[in-house]
C-alpha positions as CSV (number, residue, x, y, z in Angstrom):
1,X,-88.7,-23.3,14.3
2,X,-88.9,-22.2,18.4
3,X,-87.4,-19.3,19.4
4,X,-84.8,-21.5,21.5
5,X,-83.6,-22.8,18.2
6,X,-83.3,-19.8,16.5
7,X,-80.8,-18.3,18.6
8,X,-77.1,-18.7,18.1
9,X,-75.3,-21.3,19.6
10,X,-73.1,-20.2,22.3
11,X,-71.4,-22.2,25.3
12,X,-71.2,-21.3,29.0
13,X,-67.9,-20.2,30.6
14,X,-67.2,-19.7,34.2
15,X,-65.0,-17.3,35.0
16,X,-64.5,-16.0,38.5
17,X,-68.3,-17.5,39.4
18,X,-69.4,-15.5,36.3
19,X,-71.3,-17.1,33.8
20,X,-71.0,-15.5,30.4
21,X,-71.4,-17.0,26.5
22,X,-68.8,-17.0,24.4
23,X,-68.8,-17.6,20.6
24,X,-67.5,-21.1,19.4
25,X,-65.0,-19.2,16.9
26,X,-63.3,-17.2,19.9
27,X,-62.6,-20.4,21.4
28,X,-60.7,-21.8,18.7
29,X,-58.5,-19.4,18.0
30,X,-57.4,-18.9,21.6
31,X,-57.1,-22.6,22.6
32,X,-54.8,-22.7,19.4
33,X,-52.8,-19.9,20.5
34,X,-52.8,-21.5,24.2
35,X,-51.4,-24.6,22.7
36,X,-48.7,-22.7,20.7
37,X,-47.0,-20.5,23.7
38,X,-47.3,-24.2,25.8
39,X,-45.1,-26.5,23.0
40,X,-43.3,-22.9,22.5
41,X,-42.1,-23.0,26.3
42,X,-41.8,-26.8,26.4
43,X,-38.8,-26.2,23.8
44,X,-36.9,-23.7,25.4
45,X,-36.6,-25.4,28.8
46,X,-35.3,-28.6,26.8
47,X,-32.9,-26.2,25.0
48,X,-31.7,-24.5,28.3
49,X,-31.8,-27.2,30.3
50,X,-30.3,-30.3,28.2
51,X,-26.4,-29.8,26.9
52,X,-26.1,-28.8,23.6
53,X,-24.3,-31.7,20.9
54,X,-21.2,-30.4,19.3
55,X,-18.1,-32.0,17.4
56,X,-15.1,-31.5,18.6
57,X,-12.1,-31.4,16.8
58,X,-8.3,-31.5,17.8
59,X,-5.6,-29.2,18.4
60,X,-2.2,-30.0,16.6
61,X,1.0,-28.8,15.6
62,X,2.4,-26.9,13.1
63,X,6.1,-27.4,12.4
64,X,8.3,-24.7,12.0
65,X,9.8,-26.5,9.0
66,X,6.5,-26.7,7.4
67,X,6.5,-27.7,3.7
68,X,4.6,-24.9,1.6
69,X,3.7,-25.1,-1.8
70,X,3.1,-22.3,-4.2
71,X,3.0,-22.1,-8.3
72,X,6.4,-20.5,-10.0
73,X,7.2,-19.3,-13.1
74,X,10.8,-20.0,-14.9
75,X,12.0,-16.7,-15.5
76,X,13.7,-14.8,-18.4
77,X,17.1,-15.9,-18.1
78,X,20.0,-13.7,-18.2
79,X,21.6,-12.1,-21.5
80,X,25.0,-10.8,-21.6
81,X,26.3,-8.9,-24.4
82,X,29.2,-9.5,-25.2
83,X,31.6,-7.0,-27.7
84,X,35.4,-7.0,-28.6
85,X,37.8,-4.9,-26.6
86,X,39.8,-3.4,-29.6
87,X,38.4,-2.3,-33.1
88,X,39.1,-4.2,-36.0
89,X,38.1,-5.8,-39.1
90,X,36.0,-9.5,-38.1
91,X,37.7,-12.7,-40.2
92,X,36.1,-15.5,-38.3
93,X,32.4,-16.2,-36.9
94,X,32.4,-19.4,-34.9
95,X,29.4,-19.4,-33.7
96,X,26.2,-18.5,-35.4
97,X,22.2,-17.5,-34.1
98,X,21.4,-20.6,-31.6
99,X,24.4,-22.3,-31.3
100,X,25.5,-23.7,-28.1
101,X,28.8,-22.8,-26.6
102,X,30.9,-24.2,-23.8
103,X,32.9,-21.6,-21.2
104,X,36.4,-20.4,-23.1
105,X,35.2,-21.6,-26.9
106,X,35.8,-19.1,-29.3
107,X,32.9,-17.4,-30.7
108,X,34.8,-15.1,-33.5
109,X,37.9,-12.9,-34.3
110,X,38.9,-10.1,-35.5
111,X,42.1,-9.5,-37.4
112,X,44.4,-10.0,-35.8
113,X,48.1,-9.1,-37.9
114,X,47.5,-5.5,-36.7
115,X,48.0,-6.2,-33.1
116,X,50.9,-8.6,-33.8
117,X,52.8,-6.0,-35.2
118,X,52.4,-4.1,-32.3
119,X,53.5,-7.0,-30.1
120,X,57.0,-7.4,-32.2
121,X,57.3,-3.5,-32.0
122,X,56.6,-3.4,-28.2
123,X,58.7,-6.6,-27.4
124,X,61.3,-5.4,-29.8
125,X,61.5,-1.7,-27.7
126,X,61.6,-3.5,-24.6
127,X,64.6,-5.8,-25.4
128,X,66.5,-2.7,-26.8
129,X,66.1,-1.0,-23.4
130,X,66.8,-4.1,-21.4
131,X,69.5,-4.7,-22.8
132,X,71.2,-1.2,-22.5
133,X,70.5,-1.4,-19.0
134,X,72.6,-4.1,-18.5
135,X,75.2,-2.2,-20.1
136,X,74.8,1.1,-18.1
137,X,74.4,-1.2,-14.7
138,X,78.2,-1.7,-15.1
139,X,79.3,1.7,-15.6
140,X,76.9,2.8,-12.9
141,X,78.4,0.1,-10.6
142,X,82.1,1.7,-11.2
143,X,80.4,5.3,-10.7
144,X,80.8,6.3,-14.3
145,X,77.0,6.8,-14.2
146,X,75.5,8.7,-12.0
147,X,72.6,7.0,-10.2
148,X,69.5,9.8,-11.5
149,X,70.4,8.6,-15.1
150,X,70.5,5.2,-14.1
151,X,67.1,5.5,-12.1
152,X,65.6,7.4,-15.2
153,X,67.0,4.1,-17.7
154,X,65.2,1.4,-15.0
155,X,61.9,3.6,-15.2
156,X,62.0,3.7,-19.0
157,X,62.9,-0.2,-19.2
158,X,59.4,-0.7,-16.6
159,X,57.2,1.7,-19.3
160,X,58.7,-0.6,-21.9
161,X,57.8,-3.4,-20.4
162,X,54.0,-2.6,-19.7
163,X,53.5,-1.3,-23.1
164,X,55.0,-4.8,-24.4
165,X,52.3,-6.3,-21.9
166,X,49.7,-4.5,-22.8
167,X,50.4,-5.3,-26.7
168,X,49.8,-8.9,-26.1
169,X,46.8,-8.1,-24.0
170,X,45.1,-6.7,-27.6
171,X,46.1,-9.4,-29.6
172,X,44.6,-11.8,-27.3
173,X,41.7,-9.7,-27.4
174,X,41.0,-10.4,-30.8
175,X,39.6,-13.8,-30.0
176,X,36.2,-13.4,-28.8
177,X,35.4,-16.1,-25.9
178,X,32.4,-17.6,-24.0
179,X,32.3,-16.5,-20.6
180,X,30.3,-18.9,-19.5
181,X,28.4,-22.1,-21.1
182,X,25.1,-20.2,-23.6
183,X,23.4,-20.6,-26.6
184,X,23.5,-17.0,-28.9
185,X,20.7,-15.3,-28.7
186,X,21.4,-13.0,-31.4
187,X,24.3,-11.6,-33.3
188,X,24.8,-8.7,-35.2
189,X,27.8,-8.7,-37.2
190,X,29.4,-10.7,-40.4
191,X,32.9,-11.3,-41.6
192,X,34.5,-8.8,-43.3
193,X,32.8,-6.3,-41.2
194,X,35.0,-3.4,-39.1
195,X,33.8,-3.1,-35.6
196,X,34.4,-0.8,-33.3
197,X,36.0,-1.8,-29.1
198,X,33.2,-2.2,-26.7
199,X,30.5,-2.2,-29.1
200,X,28.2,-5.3,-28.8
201,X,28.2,-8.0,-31.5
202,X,26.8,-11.2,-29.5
203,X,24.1,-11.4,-27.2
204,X,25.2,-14.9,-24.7
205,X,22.0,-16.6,-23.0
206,X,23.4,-18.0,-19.8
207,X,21.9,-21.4,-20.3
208,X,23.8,-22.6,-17.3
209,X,21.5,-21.4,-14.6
210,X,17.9,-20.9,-14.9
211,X,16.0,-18.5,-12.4
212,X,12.3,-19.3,-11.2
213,X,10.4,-16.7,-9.4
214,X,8.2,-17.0,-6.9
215,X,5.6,-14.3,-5.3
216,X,5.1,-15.2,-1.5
217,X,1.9,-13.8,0.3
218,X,2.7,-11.5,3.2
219,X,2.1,-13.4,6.2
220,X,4.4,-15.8,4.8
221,X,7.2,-13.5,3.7
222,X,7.0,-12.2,7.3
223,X,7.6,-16.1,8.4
224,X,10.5,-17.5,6.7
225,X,14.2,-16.3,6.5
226,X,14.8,-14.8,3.6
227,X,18.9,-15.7,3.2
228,X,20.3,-19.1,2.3
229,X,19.1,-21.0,4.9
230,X,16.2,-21.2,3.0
231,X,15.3,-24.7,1.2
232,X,13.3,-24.9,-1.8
233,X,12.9,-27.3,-4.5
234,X,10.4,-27.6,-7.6
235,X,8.8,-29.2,-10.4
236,X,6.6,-29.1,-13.4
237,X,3.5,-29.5,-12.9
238,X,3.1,-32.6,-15.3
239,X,6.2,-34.3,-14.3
240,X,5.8,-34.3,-9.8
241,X,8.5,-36.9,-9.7
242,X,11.0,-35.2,-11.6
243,X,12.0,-32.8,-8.6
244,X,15.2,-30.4,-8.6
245,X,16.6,-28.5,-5.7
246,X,16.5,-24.6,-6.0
247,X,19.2,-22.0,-4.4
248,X,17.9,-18.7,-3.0
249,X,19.5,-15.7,-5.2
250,X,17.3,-12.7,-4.0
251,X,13.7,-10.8,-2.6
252,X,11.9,-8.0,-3.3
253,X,11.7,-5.8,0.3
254,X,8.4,-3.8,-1.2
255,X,5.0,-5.7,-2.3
256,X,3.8,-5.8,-5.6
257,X,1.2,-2.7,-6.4
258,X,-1.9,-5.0,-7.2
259,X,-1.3,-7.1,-4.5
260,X,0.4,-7.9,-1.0
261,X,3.0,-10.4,-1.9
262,X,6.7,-10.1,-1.8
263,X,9.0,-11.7,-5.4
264,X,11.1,-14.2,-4.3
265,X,14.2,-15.5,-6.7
266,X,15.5,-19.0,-7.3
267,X,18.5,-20.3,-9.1
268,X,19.0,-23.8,-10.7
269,X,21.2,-25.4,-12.7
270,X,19.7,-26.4,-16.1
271,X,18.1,-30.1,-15.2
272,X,19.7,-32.7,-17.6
273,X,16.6,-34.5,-18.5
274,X,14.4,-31.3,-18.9
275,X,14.3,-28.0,-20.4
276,X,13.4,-25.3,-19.0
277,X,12.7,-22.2,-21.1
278,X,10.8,-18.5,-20.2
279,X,7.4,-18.7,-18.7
280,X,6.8,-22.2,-18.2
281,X,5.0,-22.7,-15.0
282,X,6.5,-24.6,-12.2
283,X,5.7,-26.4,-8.3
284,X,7.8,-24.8,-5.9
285,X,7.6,-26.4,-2.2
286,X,9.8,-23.8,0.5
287,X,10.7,-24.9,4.4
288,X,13.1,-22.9,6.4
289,X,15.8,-24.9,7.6
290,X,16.0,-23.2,10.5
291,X,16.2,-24.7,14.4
292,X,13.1,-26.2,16.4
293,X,11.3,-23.5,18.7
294,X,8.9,-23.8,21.3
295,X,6.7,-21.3,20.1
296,X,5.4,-23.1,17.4
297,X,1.9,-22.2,15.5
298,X,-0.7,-24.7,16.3
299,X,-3.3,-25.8,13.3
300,X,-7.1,-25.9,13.4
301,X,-10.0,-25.9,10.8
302,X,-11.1,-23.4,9.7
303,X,-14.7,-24.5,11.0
304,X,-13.6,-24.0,14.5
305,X,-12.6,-20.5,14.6
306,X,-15.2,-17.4,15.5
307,X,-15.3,-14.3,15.6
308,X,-16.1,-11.6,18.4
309,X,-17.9,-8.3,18.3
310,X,-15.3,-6.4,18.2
311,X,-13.1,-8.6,15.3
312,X,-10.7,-10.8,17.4
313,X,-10.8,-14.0,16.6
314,X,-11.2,-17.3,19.9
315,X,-11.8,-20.9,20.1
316,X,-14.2,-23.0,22.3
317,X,-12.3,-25.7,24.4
318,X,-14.1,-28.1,25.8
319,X,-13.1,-29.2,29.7
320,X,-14.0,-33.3,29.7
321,X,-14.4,-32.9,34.0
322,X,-17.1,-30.6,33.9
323,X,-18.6,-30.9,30.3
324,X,-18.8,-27.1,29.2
325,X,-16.7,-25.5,26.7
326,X,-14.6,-22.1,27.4
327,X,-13.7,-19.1,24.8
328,X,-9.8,-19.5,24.3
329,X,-8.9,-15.8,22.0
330,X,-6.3,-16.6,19.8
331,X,-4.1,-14.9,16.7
332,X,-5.1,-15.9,13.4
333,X,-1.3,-16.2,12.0
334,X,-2.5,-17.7,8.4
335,X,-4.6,-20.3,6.2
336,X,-3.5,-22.5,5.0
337,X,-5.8,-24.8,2.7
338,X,-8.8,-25.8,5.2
339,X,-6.9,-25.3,8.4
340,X,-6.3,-22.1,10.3
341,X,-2.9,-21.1,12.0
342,X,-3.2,-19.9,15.4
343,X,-1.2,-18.8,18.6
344,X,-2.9,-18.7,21.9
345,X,-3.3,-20.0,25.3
346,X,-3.8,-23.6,23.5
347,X,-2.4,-27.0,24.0
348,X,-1.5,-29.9,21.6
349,X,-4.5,-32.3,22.0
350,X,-6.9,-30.1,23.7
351,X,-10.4,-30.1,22.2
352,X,-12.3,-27.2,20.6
353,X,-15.7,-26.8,19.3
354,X,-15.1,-28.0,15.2
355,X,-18.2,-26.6,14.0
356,X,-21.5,-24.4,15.0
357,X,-20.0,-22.0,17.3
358,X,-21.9,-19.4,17.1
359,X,-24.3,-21.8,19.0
360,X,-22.6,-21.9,22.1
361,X,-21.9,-19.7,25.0
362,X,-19.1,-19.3,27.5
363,X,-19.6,-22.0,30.5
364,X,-22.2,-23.7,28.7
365,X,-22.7,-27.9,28.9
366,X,-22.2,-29.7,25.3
367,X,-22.0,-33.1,24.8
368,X,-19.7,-34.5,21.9
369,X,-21.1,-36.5,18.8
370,X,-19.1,-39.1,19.6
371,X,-18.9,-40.2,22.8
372,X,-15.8,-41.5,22.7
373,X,-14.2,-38.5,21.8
């Protein structure tokens, strides 16, 4: 081996009219390198200088009379007890533990020969003095009788009279009656038994009208008006065709403790080819039947919306004459499924950016997906 060929290999460079060796190795690495920062640059002029492809998505309208769905639950329906208003001893029980009753049936009695003794006492003390004071109306009328004991005779017939009335008040009051149509939810006396005025022996279960409760999220609450102009109906969940209308009864004006949602109250009459008991879950669709405005909420996905630095929330309109795409800051109002409520210097079939946002800058040229659109 020469000395020439023992030597490393190296390569001439000229640099600046310098000739110097470099190492093979050196050469490798920085060509690569070279060749990196070049494609590197070749990509970011083609992503400055060529428009950006985005999808754009429609504005449209949300209705102020915008259907909303939410999941019920029939409530505990009312119970009214219901007691005798004078004491006695109980002879009749019409009605026993779940039986049905219709408004005015009778439900029991108490004795009632007590109280109709004191009806023929009360009517026969009230005859007596009506009957005298036809008498002393003559002499009083040829000034035998002076007119003070003629006043004191009238007053004495009117006391008479009341305690006649309220005598056949209590015997009608021994004859328990439905209120209203029920079933008996419980009862806790028997014949035979003596029970005391006012103390309760029947508990009625107003069948009549059933209440379903609703709880409402706040941003809704805050939306609808909560008085009768409210429309609502429902359903059961495995029987959609079998819709009722509801009536609005009441609302809760503080939120619930474990969440921000207001109670809301419905009343229906008892469906005639359903039951509805306690518990059982329920559809509930609410609108306000209230007058069209012109501020109405527009709707956008979800998708669309971004968010700024500082929280807000805007869109990105896109201007078909010049190609670019503008931040639009709007209010988020609600969501509602996959779409965003929003109120904001928008139109009705203006274009924003549907997806990708965060890719795009104020002013900047896009170019839609479809190019149609």
């Amino acid at each position: 081996m020469t000395a020439h060929e023992s030597r490393p290999a190296v390569r001439s460079c000229v640099l600046h009219g310098v000739k110097r060796p470099v190492r093979r190795s050196r050469i490798v690495v920085v060509l690569a390198f070279a060749a990196l920062s070049a494609c590197g640059r070749q990509q970011e002029v083609a992503t400055d200088t060529g428009p950006r492809m985005v999808q754009l998505v429609p504005v449209t309208q949300e209705g102020a009379n915008e259907l909303r769905e939410f999941t019920g639950r029939v409530e505990q329906t009312s119970i009214s007890p219901l007691a005798f208003e004078v004491s006695g001893r109980v002879v009749q029980i019409a009605v026993l533990d779940g039986g049905r009753v219709r408004k005015g049936q009778l439900i029991a009695q108490i004795d009632p020969e007590p109280y109709q003794l004191q009806v023929r006492r009360a009517e026969a003390q009230y005859n007596q003095l009506a009957d005298d004071l036809k008498r002393k109306a003559v002499l009083h009328n040829e000034n035998i009788l002076s007119g003070g004991a003629f006043d004191q005779l009238k007053a004495a017939v009117d006391v008479a009279g009341v305690q006649r009335d309220l005598a056949r008040r209590d015997l009608r009051n021994t004859r328990l009656i439905a209120p209203f149509d029920g079933r008996i939810a419980r009862r806790t006396i028997e014949t035979q038994q003596m029970v005391q005025a006012g103390a309760p022996v029947f508990n009625l279960e107003n069948s009549e009208r059933i209440e379903i409760g609703v709880e409402l999220p706040q941003s809704i609450a805050e939306s609808l008006p909560l008085n009768n102009t409210l429309h609502a109906e429902a359903w059961t969940p495995d029987r959609p065709d079998n819709v009722f209308p509801l009536v609005y009864r009441e609302h809760s004006t503080q939120s619930t403790p474990t969440s921000s949602s207001y109670r809301l109250l419905f009343s229906v009459k008892q469906p005639t080819q359903l039951t509805l008991l306690p518990g059982m879950a329920m559809r509930v669709r609410i609108g306000a039947t209230q007058a069209p405005t012109t501020n109405l909420a527009l709707s956008v996905p979800i998708a669309a919306l971004s968010v700024t630095p500082d929280g807000k929330h805007r869109l990105w309109r896109y201007d078909p004459g010049s190609n670019k795409v503008h931040a639009v800051p709007v209010d988020l109002r609600e969501i509602r499924d996959n779409s965003a409520i929003v109120a904001g210097d928008l139109h009705v079939g203006d274009k924003v950016v549907g997806g990708g946002s965060q890719f795009v800058a104020d002013g900047q040229a896009v170019r839609p997906l479809d190019e149609n659109q």
